[in-house]
C-alpha positions as CSV (number, residue, x, y, z in Angstrom):
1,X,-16.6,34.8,21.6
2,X,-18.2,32.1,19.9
3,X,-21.6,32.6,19.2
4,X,-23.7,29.8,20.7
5,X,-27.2,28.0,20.2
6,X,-29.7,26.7,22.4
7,X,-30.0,23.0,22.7
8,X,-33.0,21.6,25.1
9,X,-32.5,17.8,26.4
10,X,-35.0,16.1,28.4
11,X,-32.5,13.7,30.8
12,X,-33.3,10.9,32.8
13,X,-33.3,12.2,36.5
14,X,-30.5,10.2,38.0
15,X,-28.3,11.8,35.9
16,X,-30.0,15.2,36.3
17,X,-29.3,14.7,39.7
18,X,-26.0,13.7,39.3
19,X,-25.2,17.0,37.5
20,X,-26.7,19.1,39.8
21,X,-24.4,17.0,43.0
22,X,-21.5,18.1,40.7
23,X,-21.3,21.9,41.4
24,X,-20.9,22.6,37.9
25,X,-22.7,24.6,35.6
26,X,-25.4,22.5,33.5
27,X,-23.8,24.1,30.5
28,X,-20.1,23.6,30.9
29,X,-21.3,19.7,31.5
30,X,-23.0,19.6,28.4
31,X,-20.5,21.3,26.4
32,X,-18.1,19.2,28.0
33,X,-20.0,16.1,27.1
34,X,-20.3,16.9,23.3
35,X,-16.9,17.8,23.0
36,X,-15.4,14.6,24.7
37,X,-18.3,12.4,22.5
38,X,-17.9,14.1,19.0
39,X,-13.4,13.7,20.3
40,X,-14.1,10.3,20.9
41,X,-16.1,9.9,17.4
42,X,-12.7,11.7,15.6
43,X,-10.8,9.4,17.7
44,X,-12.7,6.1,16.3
45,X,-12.7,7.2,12.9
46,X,-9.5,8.0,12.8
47,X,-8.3,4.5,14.2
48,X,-10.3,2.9,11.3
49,X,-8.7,5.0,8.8
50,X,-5.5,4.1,10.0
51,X,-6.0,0.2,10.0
52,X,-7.6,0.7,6.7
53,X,-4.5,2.2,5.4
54,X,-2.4,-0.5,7.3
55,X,-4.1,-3.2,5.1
56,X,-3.8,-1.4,2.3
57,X,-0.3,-1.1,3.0
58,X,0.3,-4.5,3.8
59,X,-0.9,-5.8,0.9
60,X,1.2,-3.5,-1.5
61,X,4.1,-4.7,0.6
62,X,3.0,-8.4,-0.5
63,X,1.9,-7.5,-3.7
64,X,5.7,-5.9,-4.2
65,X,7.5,-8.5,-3.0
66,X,5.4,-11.1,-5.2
67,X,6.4,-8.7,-8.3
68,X,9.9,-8.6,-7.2
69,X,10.3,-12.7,-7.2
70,X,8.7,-12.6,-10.6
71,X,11.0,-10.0,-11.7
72,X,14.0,-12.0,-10.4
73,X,12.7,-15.1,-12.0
74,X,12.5,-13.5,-15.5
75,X,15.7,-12.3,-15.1
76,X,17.3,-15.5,-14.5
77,X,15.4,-17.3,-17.4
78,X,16.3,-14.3,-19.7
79,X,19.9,-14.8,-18.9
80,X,19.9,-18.5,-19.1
81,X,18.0,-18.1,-22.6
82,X,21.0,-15.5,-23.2
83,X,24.0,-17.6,-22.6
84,X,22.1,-21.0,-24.8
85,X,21.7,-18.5,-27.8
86,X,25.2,-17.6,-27.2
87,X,26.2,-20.6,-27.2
88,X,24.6,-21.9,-30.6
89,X,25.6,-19.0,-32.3
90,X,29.1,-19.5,-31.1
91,X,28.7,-23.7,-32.5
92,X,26.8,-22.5,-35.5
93,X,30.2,-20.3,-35.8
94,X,33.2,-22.1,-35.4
95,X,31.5,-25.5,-37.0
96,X,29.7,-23.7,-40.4
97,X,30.3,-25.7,-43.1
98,X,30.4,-22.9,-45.9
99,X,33.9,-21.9,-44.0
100,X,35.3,-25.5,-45.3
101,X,34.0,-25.1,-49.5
102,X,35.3,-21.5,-49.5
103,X,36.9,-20.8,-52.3
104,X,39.2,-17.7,-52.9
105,X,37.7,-14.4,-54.3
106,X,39.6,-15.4,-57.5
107,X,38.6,-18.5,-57.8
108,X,35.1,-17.5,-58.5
109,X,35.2,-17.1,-62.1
């Protein structure tokens, strides 16, 4: 058994009144009463941590998709730098002009 405290109220009489027209005990009321206001308190509390979390959600969710256009972005530049340095190297390659004075390795001397 739970061990319990004393708590005195002073009430305004229509809702004395109303407590005594109920049949119930005054305590189980009041007990009643705190428990379903301190519930309701959890309740509300709880309900703001959740849409706090929502928004916090939502806005990673934005935040990730803003990161993941930027990362598709680079990734297109990157290759379009990739295929223009390929493609240099590849002139710079086939139209060198120290391939056309080349002499042998004998003819060196």
């Amino acid at each position: 058994m739970q061990e319990l405290k004393q708590l005195n109220v002073r009430l305004p009489s229509d809702l004395y009144d109303r407590i005594i027209k109920s049949g119930r005990s005054r305590k189980d009321i009041t007990i009643d009463a705190f428990k379903l206001y301190f519930d309701v308190n959890e309740h509300n509390q709880h309900q703001e941590t959740q849409q706090n979390d929502n928004t916090a959600y939502a806005l990673m969710v934005e935040q990730l998709q803003t990161k993941d256009a930027q990362i598709s972005n680079l990734h297109q530049e990157i290759t379009e730098l990739h295929i223009l340095l390929q493609t240099t190297l590849n002139q710079n390659l086939i139209t060198s002009p120290d391939d056309e004075h080349k002499k042998a390795w004998w003819k060196i001397w």
